[in-house]
N, C-alpha and C positions, 0 to 999 in steps of 0.2 A: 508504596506501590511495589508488586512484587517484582523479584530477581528475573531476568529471561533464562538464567543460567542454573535454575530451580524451578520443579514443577508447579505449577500457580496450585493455590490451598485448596482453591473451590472447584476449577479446569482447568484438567489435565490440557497443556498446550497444542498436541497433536490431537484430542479428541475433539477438541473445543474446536479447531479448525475445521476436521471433517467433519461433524454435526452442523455450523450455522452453512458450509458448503451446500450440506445438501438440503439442508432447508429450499439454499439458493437455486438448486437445482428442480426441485421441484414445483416450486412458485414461478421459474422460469419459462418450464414447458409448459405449465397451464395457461399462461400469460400468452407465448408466443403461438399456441396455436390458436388460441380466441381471437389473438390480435391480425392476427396474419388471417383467418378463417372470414371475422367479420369485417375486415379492410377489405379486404377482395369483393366481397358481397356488397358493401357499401360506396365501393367505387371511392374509397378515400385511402391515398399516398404517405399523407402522414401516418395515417395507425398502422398500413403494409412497414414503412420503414421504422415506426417504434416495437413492429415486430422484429426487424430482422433486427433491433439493438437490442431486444432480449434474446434472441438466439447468439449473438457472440457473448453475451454472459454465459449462455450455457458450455462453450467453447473456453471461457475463463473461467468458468467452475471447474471444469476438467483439467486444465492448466494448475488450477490450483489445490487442487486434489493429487495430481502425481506431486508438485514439486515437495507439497506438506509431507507424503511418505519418503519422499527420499533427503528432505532438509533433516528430518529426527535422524537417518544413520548416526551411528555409533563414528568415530575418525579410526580410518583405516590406513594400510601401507602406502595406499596412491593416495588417499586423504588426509594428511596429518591433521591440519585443520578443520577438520569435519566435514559435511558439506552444507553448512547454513548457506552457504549462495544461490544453493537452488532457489530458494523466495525471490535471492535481488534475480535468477534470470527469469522465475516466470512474472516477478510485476513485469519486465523488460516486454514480456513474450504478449502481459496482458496489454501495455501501450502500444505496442504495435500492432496487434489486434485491434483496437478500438482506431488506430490511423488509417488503418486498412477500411476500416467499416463507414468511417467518417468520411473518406473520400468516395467511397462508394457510394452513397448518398446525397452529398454534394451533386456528384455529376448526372441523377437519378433528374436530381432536382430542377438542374440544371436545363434539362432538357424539356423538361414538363414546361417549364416556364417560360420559353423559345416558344412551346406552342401553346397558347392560352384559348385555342377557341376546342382543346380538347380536354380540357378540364373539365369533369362532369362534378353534377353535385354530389353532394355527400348523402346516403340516406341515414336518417336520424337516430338508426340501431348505433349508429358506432360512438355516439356522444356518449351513452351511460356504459361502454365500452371500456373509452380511454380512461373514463372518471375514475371503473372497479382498478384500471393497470396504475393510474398514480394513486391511490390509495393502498393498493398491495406493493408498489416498490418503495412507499417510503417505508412502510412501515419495514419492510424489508432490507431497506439501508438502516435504521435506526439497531434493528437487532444484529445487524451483520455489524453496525458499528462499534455497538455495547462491548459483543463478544473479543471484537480486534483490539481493544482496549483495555481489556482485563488480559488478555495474555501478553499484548504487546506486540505484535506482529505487524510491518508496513506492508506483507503482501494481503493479507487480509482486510487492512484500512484502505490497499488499492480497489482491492473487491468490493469492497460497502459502496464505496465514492461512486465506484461504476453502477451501481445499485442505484444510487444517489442522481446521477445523471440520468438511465432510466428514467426517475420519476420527475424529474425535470423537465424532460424531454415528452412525456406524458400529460403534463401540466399544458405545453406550446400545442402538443396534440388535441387537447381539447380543447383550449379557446378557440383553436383555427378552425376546431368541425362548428363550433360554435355560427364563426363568420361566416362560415358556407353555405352554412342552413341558413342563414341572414340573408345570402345574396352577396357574398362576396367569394366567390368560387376561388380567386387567387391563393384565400389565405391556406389552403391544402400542401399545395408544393412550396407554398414558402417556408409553413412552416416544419417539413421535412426539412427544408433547407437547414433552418435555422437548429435543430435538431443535428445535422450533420455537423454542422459547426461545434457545438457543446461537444459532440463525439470527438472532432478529432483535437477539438483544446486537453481534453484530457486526455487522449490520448499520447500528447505530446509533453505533456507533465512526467506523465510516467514511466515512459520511453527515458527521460533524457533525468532524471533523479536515480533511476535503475542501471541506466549506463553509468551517472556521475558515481555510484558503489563501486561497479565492475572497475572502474581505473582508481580503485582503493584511495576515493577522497575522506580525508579527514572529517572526522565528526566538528560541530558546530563550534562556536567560540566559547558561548557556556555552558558546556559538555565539556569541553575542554580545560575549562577554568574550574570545573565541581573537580575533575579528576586531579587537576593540582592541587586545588585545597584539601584535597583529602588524603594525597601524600605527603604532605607539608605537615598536614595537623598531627604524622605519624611521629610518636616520641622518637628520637634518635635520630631522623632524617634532617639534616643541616641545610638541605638545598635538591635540584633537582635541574635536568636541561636533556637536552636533546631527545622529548618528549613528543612522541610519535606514534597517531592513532589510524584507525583505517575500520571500513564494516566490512565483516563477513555476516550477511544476510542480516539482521533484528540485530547482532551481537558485532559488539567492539572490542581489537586487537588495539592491546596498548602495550609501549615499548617505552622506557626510559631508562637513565642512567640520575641514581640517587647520589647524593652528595654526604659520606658519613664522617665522624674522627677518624682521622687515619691509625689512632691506637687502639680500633675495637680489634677486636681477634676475626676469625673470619669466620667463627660460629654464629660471633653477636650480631655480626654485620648481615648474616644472613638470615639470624630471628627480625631484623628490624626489616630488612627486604620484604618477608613472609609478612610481617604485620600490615606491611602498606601496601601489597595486593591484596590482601583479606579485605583492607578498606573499601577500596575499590570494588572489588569485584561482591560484596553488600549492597553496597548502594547504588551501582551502577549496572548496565546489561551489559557486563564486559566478561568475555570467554576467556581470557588472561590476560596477565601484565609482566611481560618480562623487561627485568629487574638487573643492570648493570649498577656496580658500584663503587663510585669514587672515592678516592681517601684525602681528607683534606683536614687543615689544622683545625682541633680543636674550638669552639668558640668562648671567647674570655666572657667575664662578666659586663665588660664594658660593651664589647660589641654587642650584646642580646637586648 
Protein backbone atom coordinates (compact mmCIF):
# COMPACT_ATOMS: atom_id res chain seq x y z
CA UNK A 1 0.00 0.00 0.00
CA UNK A 2 1.42 3.17 -0.78
CA UNK A 3 3.21 5.80 1.59
CA UNK A 4 0.71 9.15 2.35
CA UNK A 5 3.91 10.79 2.89
CA UNK A 6 4.92 10.07 -1.20
CA UNK A 7 3.01 10.84 -4.01
CA UNK A 8 0.83 7.64 -4.95
CA UNK A 9 2.59 5.98 -8.51
CA UNK A 10 -0.68 6.06 -10.39
CA UNK A 11 -2.58 9.47 -8.47
CA UNK A 12 -1.09 12.19 -7.77
CA UNK A 13 -2.96 12.73 -4.17
CA UNK A 14 -4.09 16.23 -4.56
CA UNK A 15 -5.33 15.58 -8.17
CA UNK A 16 -6.90 12.45 -7.41
CA UNK A 17 -9.05 14.41 -4.79
CA UNK A 18 -10.14 17.18 -6.97
CA UNK A 19 -11.09 14.99 -10.01
CA UNK A 20 -13.44 12.27 -8.20
CA UNK A 21 -14.74 15.89 -6.28
CA UNK A 22 -15.82 17.02 -9.26
CA UNK A 23 -17.04 14.13 -10.68
CA UNK A 24 -19.12 14.50 -7.30
CA UNK A 25 -19.96 17.77 -8.04
CA UNK A 26 -21.34 17.39 -11.09
CA UNK A 27 -23.53 14.16 -10.66
CA UNK A 28 -24.79 16.27 -7.63
CA UNK A 29 -26.34 19.20 -9.51
CA UNK A 30 -27.87 17.08 -12.06
CA UNK A 31 -29.37 14.83 -9.46
CA UNK A 32 -30.57 17.66 -7.12
CA UNK A 33 -32.26 19.51 -9.72
CA UNK A 34 -34.35 16.60 -11.29
CA UNK A 35 -34.96 15.46 -7.79
CA UNK A 36 -36.01 18.74 -6.29
CA UNK A 37 -37.84 19.62 -10.05
CA UNK A 38 -39.66 16.32 -10.19
CA UNK A 39 -40.54 16.10 -6.31
CA UNK A 40 -42.35 19.38 -6.46
CA UNK A 41 -44.23 18.21 -9.46
CA UNK A 42 -45.19 14.98 -8.06
CA UNK A 43 -46.24 16.24 -4.79
CA UNK A 44 -43.72 13.59 -3.19
CA UNK A 45 -41.64 14.78 0.33
CA UNK A 46 -39.22 12.09 0.20
CA UNK A 47 -37.60 12.80 -3.26
CA UNK A 48 -38.00 16.98 -2.38
CA UNK A 49 -35.84 16.02 0.78
CA UNK A 50 -33.42 13.34 -1.08
CA UNK A 51 -33.02 16.46 -3.01
CA UNK A 52 -31.97 18.88 -0.53
CA UNK A 53 -29.30 15.68 0.73
CA UNK A 54 -27.78 15.99 -2.62
CA UNK A 55 -27.53 19.74 -2.38
CA UNK A 56 -25.44 19.62 0.92
CA UNK A 57 -23.16 17.16 -0.86
CA UNK A 58 -22.69 19.80 -3.18
CA UNK A 59 -21.85 22.18 -0.12
CA UNK A 60 -19.44 19.11 1.00
CA UNK A 61 -17.84 18.97 -2.30
CA UNK A 62 -16.88 22.55 -1.96
CA UNK A 63 -15.77 21.94 1.77
CA UNK A 64 -13.69 19.46 0.31
CA UNK A 65 -12.19 21.05 -2.47
CA UNK A 66 -10.88 24.20 -0.37
CA UNK A 67 -9.68 22.01 2.45
CA UNK A 68 -7.72 19.63 -0.36
CA UNK A 69 -5.87 22.82 -1.75
CA UNK A 70 -4.79 24.18 1.34
CA UNK A 71 -3.97 20.42 3.35
CA UNK A 72 -1.13 20.08 0.23
CA UNK A 73 0.73 23.63 1.52
CA UNK A 74 4.21 23.21 1.85
CA UNK A 75 4.87 23.92 6.37
CA UNK A 76 5.44 27.35 6.86
CA UNK A 77 6.57 29.84 9.95
CA UNK A 78 2.90 29.77 11.56
CA UNK A 79 2.76 26.15 10.12
CA UNK A 80 5.59 24.03 11.19
CA UNK A 81 3.65 21.08 10.90
CA UNK A 82 2.12 21.63 7.63
CA UNK A 83 -1.40 22.01 7.42
CA UNK A 84 -2.73 18.40 7.02
CA UNK A 85 -5.58 19.16 9.52
CA UNK A 86 -7.37 21.05 7.10
CA UNK A 87 -8.97 17.39 6.04
CA UNK A 88 -9.55 16.47 9.96
CA UNK A 89 -11.54 20.19 9.95
CA UNK A 90 -13.56 19.98 6.94
CA UNK A 91 -14.64 16.05 7.62
CA UNK A 92 -15.66 18.07 11.15
CA UNK A 93 -17.23 20.86 8.80
CA UNK A 94 -18.72 17.89 6.55
CA UNK A 95 -20.57 16.06 9.93
CA UNK A 96 -21.97 18.92 10.97
CA UNK A 97 -23.32 19.66 7.70
CA UNK A 98 -25.13 16.46 7.33
CA UNK A 99 -26.43 17.17 11.41
CA UNK A 100 -27.74 20.28 10.39
CA UNK A 101 -29.52 18.80 7.22
CA UNK A 102 -30.61 15.75 9.24
CA UNK A 103 -32.42 17.68 11.67
CA UNK A 104 -33.86 19.61 9.09
CA UNK A 105 -35.60 16.92 7.80
CA UNK A 106 -36.50 15.22 10.82
CA UNK A 107 -38.74 18.25 11.70
CA UNK A 108 -39.89 18.61 7.91
CA UNK A 109 -41.08 15.18 8.63
CA UNK A 110 -42.25 15.61 11.60
CA UNK A 111 -44.77 17.91 10.80
CA UNK A 112 -46.17 16.29 7.69
CA UNK A 113 -46.97 13.52 9.79
CA UNK A 114 -49.14 15.60 12.58
CA UNK A 115 -51.12 16.14 9.41
CA UNK A 116 -51.95 13.01 7.54
CA UNK A 117 -55.18 14.15 5.85
CA UNK A 118 -52.60 16.52 3.77
CA UNK A 119 -50.60 14.12 2.40
CA UNK A 120 -51.21 13.94 -1.31
CA UNK A 121 -50.44 11.08 -3.56
CA UNK A 122 -47.38 10.53 -5.32
CA UNK A 123 -47.62 10.91 -9.20
CA UNK A 124 -45.92 7.95 -10.77
CA UNK A 125 -43.14 10.27 -12.72
CA UNK A 126 -41.10 10.29 -9.57
CA UNK A 127 -40.62 6.36 -9.17
CA UNK A 128 -38.17 5.94 -12.26
CA UNK A 129 -36.82 9.21 -10.63
CA UNK A 130 -35.50 7.99 -7.53
CA UNK A 131 -34.50 4.59 -9.26
CA UNK A 132 -32.10 6.88 -12.01
CA UNK A 133 -30.76 8.94 -8.15
CA UNK A 134 -29.81 5.37 -6.42
CA UNK A 135 -28.28 4.05 -9.46
CA UNK A 136 -26.10 7.18 -10.04
CA UNK A 137 -25.17 7.59 -6.25
CA UNK A 138 -23.96 4.31 -5.70
CA UNK A 139 -22.16 4.07 -8.35
CA UNK A 140 -21.01 7.43 -7.40
CA UNK A 141 -19.96 6.10 -3.82
CA UNK A 142 -18.20 3.13 -5.35
CA UNK A 143 -15.73 5.40 -7.37
CA UNK A 144 -15.46 8.15 -4.85
CA UNK A 145 -14.60 5.25 -2.69
CA UNK A 146 -11.95 3.36 -5.20
CA UNK A 147 -10.30 6.81 -5.43
CA UNK A 148 -10.23 7.48 -1.26
CA UNK A 149 -8.52 4.31 -1.12
CA UNK A 150 -5.75 4.39 -3.40
CA UNK A 151 -4.60 7.74 -1.97
CA UNK A 152 -5.61 7.13 1.58
CA UNK A 153 -7.47 10.03 2.51
CA UNK A 154 -10.45 9.84 5.57
CA UNK A 155 -11.84 13.17 4.20
CA UNK A 156 -12.45 11.79 1.02
CA UNK A 157 -13.80 8.05 2.51
CA UNK A 158 -15.94 10.88 4.52
CA UNK A 159 -17.28 12.16 1.04
CA UNK A 160 -17.86 8.61 -0.64
CA UNK A 161 -19.84 7.29 2.78
CA UNK A 162 -21.99 10.61 2.38
CA UNK A 163 -22.43 9.49 -1.38
CA UNK A 164 -23.13 6.28 0.09
CA UNK A 165 -26.02 7.43 2.41
CA UNK A 166 -27.44 9.40 -0.54
CA UNK A 167 -28.02 6.27 -2.26
CA UNK A 168 -29.37 4.68 0.76
CA UNK A 169 -31.46 7.14 1.23
CA UNK A 170 -32.66 6.85 -2.41
CA UNK A 171 -33.31 3.23 -2.09
CA UNK A 172 -36.11 4.28 1.26
CA UNK A 173 -37.20 6.84 -1.49
CA UNK A 174 -38.23 4.67 -3.72
CA UNK A 175 -39.84 1.89 -2.02
CA UNK A 176 -41.94 4.57 -0.23
CA UNK A 177 -43.25 6.16 -3.76
CA UNK A 178 -43.61 2.59 -4.43
CA UNK A 179 -46.45 2.44 -1.19
CA UNK A 180 -48.01 5.59 -2.21
CA UNK A 181 -48.85 4.60 -5.53
CA UNK A 182 -50.22 1.45 -3.64
CA UNK A 183 -52.43 3.48 -1.43
CA UNK A 184 -50.47 3.91 1.38
CA UNK A 185 -49.94 7.78 1.17
CA UNK A 186 -48.04 7.66 4.84
CA UNK A 187 -45.10 5.91 3.38
CA UNK A 188 -43.88 9.68 1.83
CA UNK A 189 -43.12 11.49 5.05
CA UNK A 190 -42.03 8.52 6.70
CA UNK A 191 -39.79 7.75 4.62
CA UNK A 192 -38.11 11.42 4.54
CA UNK A 193 -38.20 10.76 8.02
CA UNK A 194 -36.28 7.81 8.05
CA UNK A 195 -33.80 9.35 5.49
CA UNK A 196 -33.36 12.21 8.02
CA UNK A 197 -32.35 9.79 10.53
CA UNK A 198 -29.50 7.85 8.23
CA UNK A 199 -28.44 11.71 7.67
CA UNK A 200 -27.91 12.69 10.82
CA UNK A 201 -26.37 9.03 12.22
CA UNK A 202 -23.70 9.92 9.92
CA UNK A 203 -23.57 12.97 10.50
CA UNK A 204 -22.69 12.37 13.92
CA UNK A 205 -19.96 9.74 13.25
CA UNK A 206 -18.09 12.22 11.57
CA UNK A 207 -18.52 15.17 13.54
CA UNK A 208 -17.24 13.35 16.67
CA UNK A 209 -14.14 10.90 14.87
CA UNK A 210 -12.99 14.56 13.47
CA UNK A 211 -13.26 16.12 16.65
CA UNK A 212 -11.62 12.82 18.46
CA UNK A 213 -8.24 14.09 15.82
CA UNK A 214 -8.55 17.76 16.75
CA UNK A 215 -7.77 16.78 20.54
CA UNK A 216 -4.73 14.84 19.03
CA UNK A 217 -5.97 11.25 20.00
CA UNK A 218 -3.68 8.53 19.42
CA UNK A 219 -3.79 6.18 16.51
CA UNK A 220 -5.25 2.66 17.16
CA UNK A 221 -3.79 -0.17 19.33
CA UNK A 222 -2.50 -2.04 16.06
CA UNK A 223 -1.12 1.10 14.56
CA UNK A 224 0.49 1.30 17.47
CA UNK A 225 1.76 -2.07 17.94
CA UNK A 226 3.12 -2.18 13.91
CA UNK A 227 4.96 1.12 14.88
CA UNK A 228 6.83 -0.83 17.88
CA UNK A 229 7.59 -3.67 15.94
CA UNK A 230 9.16 -1.80 13.52
CA UNK A 231 11.39 -0.06 15.92
CA UNK A 232 12.34 -3.05 17.84
CA UNK A 233 13.15 -4.97 14.62
CA UNK A 234 15.71 -1.92 13.98
CA UNK A 235 19.41 -3.36 14.50
CA UNK A 236 20.91 -1.61 17.44
CA UNK A 237 17.59 -0.49 19.17
CA UNK A 238 17.61 -2.44 22.80
CA UNK A 239 14.26 -1.20 23.83
CA UNK A 240 11.94 1.75 23.42
CA UNK A 241 9.02 3.64 25.94
CA UNK A 242 7.41 6.69 26.35
CA UNK A 243 6.08 6.20 22.74
CA UNK A 244 3.61 8.82 21.68
CA UNK A 245 1.30 9.16 18.60
CA UNK A 246 -1.36 11.80 17.44
CA UNK A 247 -2.97 12.55 13.66
CA UNK A 248 -2.40 15.57 11.73
CA UNK A 249 -5.14 15.07 9.08
CA UNK A 250 -4.37 11.29 6.92
CA UNK A 251 -0.64 11.53 8.53
CA UNK A 252 0.90 10.38 12.06
CA UNK A 253 3.13 12.34 14.42
CA UNK A 254 5.25 9.88 16.35
CA UNK A 255 7.47 10.60 19.33
CA UNK A 256 9.49 8.17 21.33
CA UNK A 257 12.56 7.72 23.20
CA UNK A 258 14.79 4.46 21.95
CA UNK A 259 16.64 2.62 24.30
CA UNK A 260 20.62 2.05 22.79
CA UNK A 261 24.30 0.79 24.46
CA UNK A 262 25.22 3.44 26.44
CA UNK A 263 28.92 3.00 24.52
CA UNK A 264 27.71 3.89 21.02
CA UNK A 265 29.32 7.20 20.14
CA UNK A 266 26.59 9.65 19.40
CA UNK A 267 27.06 9.38 15.61
CA UNK A 268 26.16 5.69 15.76
CA UNK A 269 23.39 6.39 18.08
CA UNK A 270 22.14 8.67 15.65
CA UNK A 271 22.71 6.31 12.41
CA UNK A 272 20.49 3.86 14.47
CA UNK A 273 17.78 6.77 15.46
CA UNK A 274 17.68 7.59 11.45
CA UNK A 275 17.35 3.82 10.46
CA UNK A 276 14.18 3.38 12.69
CA UNK A 277 12.36 6.29 11.44
CA UNK A 278 13.18 5.43 7.91
CA UNK A 279 11.38 2.18 9.14
CA UNK A 280 8.58 3.69 10.11
CA UNK A 281 7.88 6.32 8.03
CA UNK A 282 8.15 3.11 4.81
CA UNK A 283 5.69 1.42 5.96
CA UNK A 284 3.56 3.58 7.64
CA UNK A 285 1.57 7.14 6.90
CA UNK A 286 3.70 8.78 9.32
CA UNK A 287 5.01 12.60 8.55
CA UNK A 288 7.94 12.03 11.37
CA UNK A 289 9.08 10.20 14.25
CA UNK A 290 11.10 12.20 16.60
CA UNK A 291 13.70 10.20 18.12
CA UNK A 292 15.11 10.71 21.86
CA UNK A 293 17.72 8.36 23.07
CA UNK A 294 18.50 6.46 25.95
CA UNK A 295 21.71 4.92 27.07
CA UNK A 296 21.58 1.79 28.80
CA UNK A 297 24.05 -1.29 29.50
CA UNK A 298 24.90 -3.31 26.97
CA UNK A 299 22.91 -6.63 26.54
CA UNK A 300 25.16 -9.92 27.57
CA UNK A 301 24.53 -13.07 25.68
CA UNK A 302 22.63 -14.46 28.28
CA UNK A 303 20.08 -11.97 28.59
CA UNK A 304 19.27 -11.99 24.51
Amino acid sequence: MPRLSEPHPVLDRAQAASRSTWVSVVVNIILSILQLTVGIFAKSQALVADAIHSLSDLVSDAIVLFANKHSNKAPDTEHPYGHHRFETAATLAVGVLLLTVGIGMLWSSALKLQNPSQIDTVHPLALPIAIFALIAKEGLFRYMLRIAKQVRSTMLIANAWHARSDAASSLVVAIAIVANLMGFPMADPLAALIVGLMVLRMGWRFSWNAFQDLMDKAVDDETEAEIKALILDTPGVQGLHDLKTRKLGDMIWVEVDLEMDGNLTIYEGHEIAVKARDRVMSALPVLDVMTHFDPVKKKTAINE
